[in-house]
N, C-alpha and C positions, 0 to 999 in steps of 0.2 A: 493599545495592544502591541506585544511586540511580536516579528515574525522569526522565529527561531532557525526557519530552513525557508531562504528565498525561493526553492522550489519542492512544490509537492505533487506528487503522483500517486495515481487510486488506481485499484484495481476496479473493476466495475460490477462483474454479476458477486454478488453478495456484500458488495461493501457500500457502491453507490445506491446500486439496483436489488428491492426486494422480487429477486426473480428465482429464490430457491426453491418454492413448492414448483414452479412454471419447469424449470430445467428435470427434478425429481422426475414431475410426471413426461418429458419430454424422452427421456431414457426408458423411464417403464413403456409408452406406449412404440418406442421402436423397437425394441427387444421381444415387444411382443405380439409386435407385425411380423418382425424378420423370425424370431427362432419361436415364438409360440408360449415364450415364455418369459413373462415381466420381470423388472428385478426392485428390491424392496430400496425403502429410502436410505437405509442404512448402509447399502452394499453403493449405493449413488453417490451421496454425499462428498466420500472424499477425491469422486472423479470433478469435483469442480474446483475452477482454477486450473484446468489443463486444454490445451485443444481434444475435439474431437476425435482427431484420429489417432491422435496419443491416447485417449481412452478405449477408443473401439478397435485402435490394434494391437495393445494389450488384453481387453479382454474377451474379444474373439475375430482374429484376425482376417478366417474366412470368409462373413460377412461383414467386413468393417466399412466398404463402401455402402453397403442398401442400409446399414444400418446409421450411417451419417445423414443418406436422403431421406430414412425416415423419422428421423429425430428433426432436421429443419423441416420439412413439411408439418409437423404439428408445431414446431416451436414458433414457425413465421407466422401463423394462420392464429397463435394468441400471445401475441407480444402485449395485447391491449391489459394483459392480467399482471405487467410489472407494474411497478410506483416506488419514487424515492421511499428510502430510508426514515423515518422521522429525522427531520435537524439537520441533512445531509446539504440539504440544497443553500441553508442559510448559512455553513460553515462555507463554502466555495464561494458563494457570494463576500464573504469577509475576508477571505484570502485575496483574493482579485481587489477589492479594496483595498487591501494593504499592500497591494504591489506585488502582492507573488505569482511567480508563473504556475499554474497548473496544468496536471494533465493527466489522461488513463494512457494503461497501460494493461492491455487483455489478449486472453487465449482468443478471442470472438474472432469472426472474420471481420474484414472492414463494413460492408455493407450492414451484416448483423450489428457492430458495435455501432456505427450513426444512428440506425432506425430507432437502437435503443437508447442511447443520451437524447433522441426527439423525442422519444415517448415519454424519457423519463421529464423533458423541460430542461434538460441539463447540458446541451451542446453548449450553448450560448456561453456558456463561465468556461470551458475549458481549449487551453490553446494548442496543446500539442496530442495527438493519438496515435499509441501504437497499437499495431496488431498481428494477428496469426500470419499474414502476407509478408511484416515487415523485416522477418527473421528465418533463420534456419532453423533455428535453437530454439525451445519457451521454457519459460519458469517449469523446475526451481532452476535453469538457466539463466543467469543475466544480462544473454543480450539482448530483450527485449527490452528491458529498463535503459543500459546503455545507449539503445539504437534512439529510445525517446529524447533522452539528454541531447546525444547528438544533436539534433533538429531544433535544439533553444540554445545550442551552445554552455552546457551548462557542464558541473562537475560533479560526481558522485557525492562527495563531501557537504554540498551544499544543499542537498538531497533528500526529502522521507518519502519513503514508499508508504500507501497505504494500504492492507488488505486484509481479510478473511480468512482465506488458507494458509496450510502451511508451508505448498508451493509459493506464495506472496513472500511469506518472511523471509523462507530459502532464497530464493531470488536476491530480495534485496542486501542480504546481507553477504553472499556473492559479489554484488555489484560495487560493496562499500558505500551503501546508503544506509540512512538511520531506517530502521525497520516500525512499523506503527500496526501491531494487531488490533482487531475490531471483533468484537463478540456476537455482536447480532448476526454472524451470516452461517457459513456452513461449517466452519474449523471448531471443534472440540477446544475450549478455555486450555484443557490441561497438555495438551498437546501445541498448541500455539505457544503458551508460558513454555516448555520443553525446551523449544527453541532461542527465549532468554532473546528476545523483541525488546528495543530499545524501549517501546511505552507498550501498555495492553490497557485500549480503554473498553467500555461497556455502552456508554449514551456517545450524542455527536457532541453533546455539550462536551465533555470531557474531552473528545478529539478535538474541537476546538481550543479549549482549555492548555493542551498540550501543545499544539498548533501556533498559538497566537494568545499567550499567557497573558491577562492584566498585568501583575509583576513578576521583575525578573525572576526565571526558572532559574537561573546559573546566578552567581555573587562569586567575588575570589577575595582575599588580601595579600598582603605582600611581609612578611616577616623581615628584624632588620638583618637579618643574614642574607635576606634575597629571594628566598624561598615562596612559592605562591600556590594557595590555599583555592582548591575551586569549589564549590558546595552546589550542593544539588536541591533547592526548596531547604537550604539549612542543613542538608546532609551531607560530610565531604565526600567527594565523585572524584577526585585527585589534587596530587600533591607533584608539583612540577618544581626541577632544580637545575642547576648549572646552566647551559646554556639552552636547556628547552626555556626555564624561568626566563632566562634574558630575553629571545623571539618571544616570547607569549606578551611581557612585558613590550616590549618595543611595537608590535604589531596593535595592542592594545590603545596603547598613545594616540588620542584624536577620535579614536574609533567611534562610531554611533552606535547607541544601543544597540539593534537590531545585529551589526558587526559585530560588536561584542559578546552577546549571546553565541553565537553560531561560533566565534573564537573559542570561548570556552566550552560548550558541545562537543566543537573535534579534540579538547584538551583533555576529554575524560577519557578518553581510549575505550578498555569495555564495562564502563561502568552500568547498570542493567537500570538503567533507566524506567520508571513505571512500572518496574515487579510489586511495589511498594505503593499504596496513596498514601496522600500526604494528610 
């Protein structure tokens, strides 16, 4: 397997953690503590992926505090109703096998997001965490992303975010990371695609797949003019010349696969990546 992006970052309630019906009813039942009056899944939905008080002081700022304590008071009291993703937990395990750093990066508070990587089984694989604490800003802001890089020493470039929403994609693509939407959680397919996500998968196999390819994603040749040919699964992603051709070239000399890949990634500029299977 090769790894395309020495560091990868998830988002956690919808993409690690199947906690979307848990969070639905977490909102309906404080809404309809505090005003009398619940709110349906559909009105919910696209409040995740945000902090709480980014939801509750947009949508009703008055009681935006009683209604934060009563969204955690049912949310803590059944955390025991998450559970990974299918496939979730064995793609992290094969990243960390191959040497990648990982790591979340969530609207959650800090307490909230450990309880949940325990419950989920899933602290143990991930090395870096950020959270609602560790920032001023949140998604589709990216300096919770950045503020995570910081703490591995790492670069945007060398980067995919992984997420659900369409705050996740915003975010990442802000922050100048490869953006990776995931279908199974809260985000609308056509609305995710909207935002033109470097990959959009469906199973974890496939984020895997995309992740940590059996063979090379990326292939380039070199014409005798100079010119350099990069393809994407056989499809060309870009055409590099003058003296991008010559760095691309000279950086490539020596390189190990895994360097190589990720050379040619940053070579495609916005080439839309995973709009398309293969």
């Amino acid at each position: 397997m090769n790894l395309v992006w020495p560091v990868v970052l998830f988002d956690l309630d919808g993409t690690l953690a199947n906690s979307i019906d848990l969070i639905v009813e977490s909102y309906n039942r404080a809404f309809a503590a505090v005003t009398g009056q619940g709110v349906t899944r559909e009105r919910a939905l696209p409040w995740i992926g945000q902090t709480l008080p980014q939801t509750f002081n947009r949508e009703d700022p008055d009681n935006a505090a009683a209604l934060e304590a009563a969204y955690r008071a049912y949310n803590n009291t059944h955390m025991d109703q998450i559970a990974p993703f299918p496939g979730v937990s064995n793609v992290l395990r094969a990243l960390r096998d191959a040497g990648c750093t990982t790591g979340v990066v969530t609207s959650k508070g800090r307490d909230a997001a450990l309880a949940s990587l325990a419950q989920l089984g899933l602290d143990a694989l991930i090395e870096v965490l950020g959270c609602r604490e560790d920032t001023s800003a949140h998604k589709p802001d990216p300096q919770p992303l950045l503020a995570a890089l910081a703490k591995v020493d790492a670069a945007p470039a060398d980067t995919a975010y992984v997420g659900d929403a369409v705050w996740d994609i915003m975010a990442a693509k802000a922050a100048g990371m490869a953006s990776i939407a995931v279908t199974w959680g809260a985000g609308l397919r056509d609305e995710l695609l909207a935002l033109s996500p470097h990959d959009l998968v469906d199973t974890a196999e496939e984020l895997s797949d995309v992740l940590m390819p059996d063979d090379p994603v990326f292939t380039y040749k070199v014409t005798k003019d100079q010119r350099v040919f990069i393809a994407w699964h056989g499809k060309q992603a870009a055409v590099l010349t003058g003296q991008r051709a010559a760095r691309f070239l000279g950086d490539a000399d020596g390189a190990d696969e895994s360097s190589l890949q990720l050379l040619m990634a940053r070579n495609t500029g916005n080439f839309k990546r995973g709009n398309e299977r293969r």
